[in-house]
C-alpha positions in Angstrom: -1.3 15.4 19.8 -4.6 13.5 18.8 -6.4 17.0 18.7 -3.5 17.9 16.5 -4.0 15.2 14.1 -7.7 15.5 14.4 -7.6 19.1 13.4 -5.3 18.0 10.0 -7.4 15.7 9.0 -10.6 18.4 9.7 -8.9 21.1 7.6 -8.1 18.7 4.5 -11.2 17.1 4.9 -13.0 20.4 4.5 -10.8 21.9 1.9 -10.8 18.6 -0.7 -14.3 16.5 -0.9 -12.0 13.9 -2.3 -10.4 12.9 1.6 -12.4 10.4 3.2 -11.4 8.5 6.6 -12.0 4.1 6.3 -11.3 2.0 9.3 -11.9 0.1 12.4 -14.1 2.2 14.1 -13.4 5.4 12.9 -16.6 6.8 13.0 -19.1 7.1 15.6 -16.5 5.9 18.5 -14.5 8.3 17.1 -11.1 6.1 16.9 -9.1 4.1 19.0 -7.5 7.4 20.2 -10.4 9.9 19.0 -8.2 11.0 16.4 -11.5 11.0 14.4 -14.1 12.1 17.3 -17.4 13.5 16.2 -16.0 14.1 12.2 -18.5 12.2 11.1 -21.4 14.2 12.4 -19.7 16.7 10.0 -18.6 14.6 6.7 -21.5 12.2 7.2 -20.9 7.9 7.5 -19.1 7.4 3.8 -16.7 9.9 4.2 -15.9 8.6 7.8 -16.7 5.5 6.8 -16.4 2.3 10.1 -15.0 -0.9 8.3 -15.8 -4.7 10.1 -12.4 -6.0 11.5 -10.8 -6.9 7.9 -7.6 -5.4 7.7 -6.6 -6.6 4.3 -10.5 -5.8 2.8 -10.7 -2.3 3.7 -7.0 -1.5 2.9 -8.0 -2.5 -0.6 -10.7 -1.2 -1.0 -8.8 2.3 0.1 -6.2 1.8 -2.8 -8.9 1.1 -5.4 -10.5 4.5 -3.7 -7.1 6.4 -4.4 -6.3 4.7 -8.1 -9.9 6.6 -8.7 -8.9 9.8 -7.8 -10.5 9.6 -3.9 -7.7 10.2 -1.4 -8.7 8.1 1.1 -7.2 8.0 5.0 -6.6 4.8 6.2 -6.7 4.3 10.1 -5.3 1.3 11.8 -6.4 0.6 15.0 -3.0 -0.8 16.3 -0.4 -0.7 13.2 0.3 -4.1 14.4 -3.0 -5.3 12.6 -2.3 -4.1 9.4 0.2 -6.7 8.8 -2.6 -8.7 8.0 -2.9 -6.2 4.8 1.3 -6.3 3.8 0.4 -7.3 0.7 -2.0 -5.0 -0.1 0.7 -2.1 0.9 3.2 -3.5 -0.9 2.5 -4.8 -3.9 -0.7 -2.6 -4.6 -0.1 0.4 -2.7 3.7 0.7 -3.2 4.3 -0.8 -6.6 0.9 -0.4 -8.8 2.3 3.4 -9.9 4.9 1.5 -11.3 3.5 -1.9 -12.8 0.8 0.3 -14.4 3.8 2.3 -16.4 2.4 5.2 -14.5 -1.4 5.5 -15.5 -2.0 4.8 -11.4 -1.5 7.4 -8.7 -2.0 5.8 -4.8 -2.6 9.1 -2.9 -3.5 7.0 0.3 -2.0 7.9 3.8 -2.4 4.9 6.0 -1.4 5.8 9.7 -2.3 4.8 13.4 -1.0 3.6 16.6 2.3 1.8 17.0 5.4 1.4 19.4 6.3 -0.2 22.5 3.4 1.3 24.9 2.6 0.3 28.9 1.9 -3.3 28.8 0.3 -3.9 25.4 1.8 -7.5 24.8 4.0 -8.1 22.2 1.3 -8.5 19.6 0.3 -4.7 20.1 3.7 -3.1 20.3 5.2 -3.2 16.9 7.6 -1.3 15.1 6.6 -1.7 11.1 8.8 1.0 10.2 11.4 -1.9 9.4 9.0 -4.2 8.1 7.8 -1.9 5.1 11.3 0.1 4.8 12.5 -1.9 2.3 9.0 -1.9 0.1 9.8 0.2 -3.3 7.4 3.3 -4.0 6.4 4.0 -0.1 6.8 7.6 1.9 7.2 6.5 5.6 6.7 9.4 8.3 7.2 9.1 11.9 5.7 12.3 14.0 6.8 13.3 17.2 5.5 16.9 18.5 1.4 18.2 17.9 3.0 20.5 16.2 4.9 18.2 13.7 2.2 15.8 13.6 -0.4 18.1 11.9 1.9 19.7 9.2 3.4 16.2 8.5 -0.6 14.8 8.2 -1.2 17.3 6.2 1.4 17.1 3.8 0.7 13.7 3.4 -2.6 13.5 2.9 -2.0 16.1 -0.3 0.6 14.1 -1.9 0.2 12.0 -4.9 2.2 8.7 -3.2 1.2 6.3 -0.5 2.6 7.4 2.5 2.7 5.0 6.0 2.1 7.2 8.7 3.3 6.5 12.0 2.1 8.1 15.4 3.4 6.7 18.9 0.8 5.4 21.1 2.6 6.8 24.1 2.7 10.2 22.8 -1.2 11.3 21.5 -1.8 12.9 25.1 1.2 15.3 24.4 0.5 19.0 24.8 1.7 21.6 22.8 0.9 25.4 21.2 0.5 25.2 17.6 -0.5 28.0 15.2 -3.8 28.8 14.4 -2.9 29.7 10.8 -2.8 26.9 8.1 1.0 25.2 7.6 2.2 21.8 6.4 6.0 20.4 6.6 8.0 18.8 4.2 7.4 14.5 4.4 10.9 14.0 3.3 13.1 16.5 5.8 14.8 15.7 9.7 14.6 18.2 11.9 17.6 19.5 14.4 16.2 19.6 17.7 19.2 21.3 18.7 22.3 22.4 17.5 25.8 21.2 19.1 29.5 20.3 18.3 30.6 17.1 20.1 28.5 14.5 18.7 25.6 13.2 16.2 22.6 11.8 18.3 20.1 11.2 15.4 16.4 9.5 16.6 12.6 10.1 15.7 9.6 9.4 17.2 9.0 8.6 20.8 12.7 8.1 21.5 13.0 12.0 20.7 12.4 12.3 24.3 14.3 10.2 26.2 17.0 11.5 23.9 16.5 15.1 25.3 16.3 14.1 28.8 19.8 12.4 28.1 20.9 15.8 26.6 20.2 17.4 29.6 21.8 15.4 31.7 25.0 15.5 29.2 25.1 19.1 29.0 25.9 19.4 33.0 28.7 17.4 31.9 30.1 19.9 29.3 28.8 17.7 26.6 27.4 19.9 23.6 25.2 17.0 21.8 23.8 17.8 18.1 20.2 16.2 18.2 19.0 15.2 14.8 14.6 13.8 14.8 14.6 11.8 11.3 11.0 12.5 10.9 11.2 10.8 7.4 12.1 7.5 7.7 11.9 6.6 3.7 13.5 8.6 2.1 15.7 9.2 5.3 17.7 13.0 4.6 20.5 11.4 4.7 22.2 15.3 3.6 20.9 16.5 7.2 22.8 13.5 8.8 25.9 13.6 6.2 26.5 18.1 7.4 25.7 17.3 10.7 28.5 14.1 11.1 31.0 16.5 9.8 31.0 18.4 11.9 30.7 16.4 15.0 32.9 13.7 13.2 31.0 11.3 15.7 27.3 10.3 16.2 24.9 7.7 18.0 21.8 6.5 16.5 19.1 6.2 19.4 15.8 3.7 18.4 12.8 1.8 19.4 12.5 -0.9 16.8 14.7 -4.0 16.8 18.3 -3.5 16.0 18.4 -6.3 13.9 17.8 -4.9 9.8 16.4 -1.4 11.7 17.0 1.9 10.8 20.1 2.6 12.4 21.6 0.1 10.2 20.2 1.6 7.0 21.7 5.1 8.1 24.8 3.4 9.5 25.6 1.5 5.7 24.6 4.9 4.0 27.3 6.9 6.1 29.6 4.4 5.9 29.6 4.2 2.0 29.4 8.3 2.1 31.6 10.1 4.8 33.5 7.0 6.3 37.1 9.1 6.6 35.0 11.8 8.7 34.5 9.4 11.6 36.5 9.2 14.6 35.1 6.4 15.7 32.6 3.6 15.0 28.6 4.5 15.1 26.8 4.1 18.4 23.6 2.1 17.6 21.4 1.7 20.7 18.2 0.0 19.8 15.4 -2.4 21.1 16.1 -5.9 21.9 15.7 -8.5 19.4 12.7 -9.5 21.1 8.9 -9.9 21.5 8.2 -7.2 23.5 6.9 -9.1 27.4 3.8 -7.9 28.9 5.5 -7.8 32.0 6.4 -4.3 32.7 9.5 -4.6 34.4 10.8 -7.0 31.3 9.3 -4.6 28.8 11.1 -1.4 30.2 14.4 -3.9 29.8 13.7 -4.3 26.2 13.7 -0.8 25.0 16.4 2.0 25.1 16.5 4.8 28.0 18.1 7.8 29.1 21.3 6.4 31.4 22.1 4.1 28.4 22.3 6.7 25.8 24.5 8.8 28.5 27.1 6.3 29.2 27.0 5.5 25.6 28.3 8.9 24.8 30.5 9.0 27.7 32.4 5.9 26.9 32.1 7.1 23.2 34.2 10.5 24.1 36.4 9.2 26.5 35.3 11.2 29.2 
């Protein structure tokens, strides 16, 4: 997937003198993940520009970038860091488009490495999805296939709003064809991974997976899930979820971030308010433990959602 998103950022980077990479390393190491490797022997050190460790600095300094017309790509090495620039996202990023009565654009992606990975500690495996869901005037993207992550990347690095970027540490060595002509994909659409009748599973990101491995495993048991991948986190496409729950009249929300205020509970109060008399029964919501995540890896695999739980979740769900 990192070639992927290495080749997005080449193509836009090529097409538009405006794009410009700033961050932690971005440059000559060629990122954390070599998202970024040898693209500045091409664009030259200010358009792949390395940063000192100032999370909150450079993140400004990327918004001023985009309010002057530069569409700037801001890399954090571990998403967890750039909580040290929340208030730069938020009320710069997010709200200056509005609190300038509309005189500002912010076309600034800023994406990078989060999730629960192998024994990152609990300071390295965050979930800001959550944390900046609530922040007006912000796209939020979660990619979960090369083929995904490129046209997603792409699309946001074109449009005219700040868009939060996320890519799952666990999932840049994933392999997988993808066209050699030029596409993008829509920031604010889910995807159905697969088509069924019996119930809803809606996820994104990482938990994509252990959500088809569950599929399988539910299928043997004459179990015809509908698999929903959110992609879009803000604005979630809720219309997706709303045809889909008809349908199936029942549906489980699979996560990796904290159940408490997470995005289950968003989708879970918006089909609630919408589509209530459709459901047969209440909303499986199976999400990370409220929680640092340990270092210990036995403790950490405890904290986050698998395949057998998301099986007897369903099972118990149907009645079978």
């Amino acid at each position: 997937m990192f070639d992927a998103l290495r080749s997005a950022i080449d193509e836009e980077m090529n097409k538009d003198e405006t794009v410009l990479v700033i961050g932690e390393d971005v440059g000559h190491y060629g990122g954390s993940y070599k998202v970024t490797k040898d693209l500045h022997l091409k664009y030259g050190d200010l358009r792949i520009l390395d940063t000192p460790i100032a999370e909150n600095s450079f993140t400004g300094m990327a918004i001023g970038a985009a309010m002057t017309g530069l569409r700037p790509i801001v890399e954090g090495m571990n998403m967890g860091f750039l909580l040290l620039a929340f208030n730069q996202i938020a009320n710069n990023a997010g709200m200056l488009p509005y609190t300038s009565g509309g005189n500002y654009q912010i076309p600034i992606v800023i994406r990078g490495p989060g999730g629960v990975g192998r024994q990152l500690g609990a300071e390295h495996s965050q979930r800001l999805e959550t944390y900046f869901q609530a922040v007006p005037g912000l796209k939020i993207v979660a990619c979960s296939t090369p083929y995904n992550a490129k046209g997603l990347l792409k699309s946001a690095i074109r449009d005219n709003n700040p868009v939060l970027f996320f890519e799952h540490v666990l999932l840049y060595n994933m392999k997988q064809e993808i066209p050699d002509y030029e596409y993008t994909l829509p920031l604010d659409k889910a995807e159905i991974v697969r088509e069924g009748k019996d119930i809803t599973i809606i996820t994104y990101s990482r938990m994509r997976y252990h959500v088809l491995k569950a599929v399988d495993r539910l299928i043997e048991k004459n179990i015809d899930p509908e698999v929903i991948d959110l992609i879009s986190l803000k604005p979630i496409d809720i219309d997706t979820i709303i045809r889909s729950i008809q349908k199936t009249h029942k549906a489980c929300i699979v996560e990796e971030c904290m159940k408490t205020g997470g995005i289950a509970a968003e989708i879970i109060a918006r089909v609630n308010e919408l589509i209530f008399d459709y459901l047969d029964s209440p909303i499986i919501r199976l999400s990370s433990q409220d929680i640092p995540t340990p270092y210990n890896g036995l403790l950490e695999q405890h904290t986050i959602v698998h395949s057998e739980q998301i099986i007897n979740s369903i099972i118990k769900q149907l009645n079978i």
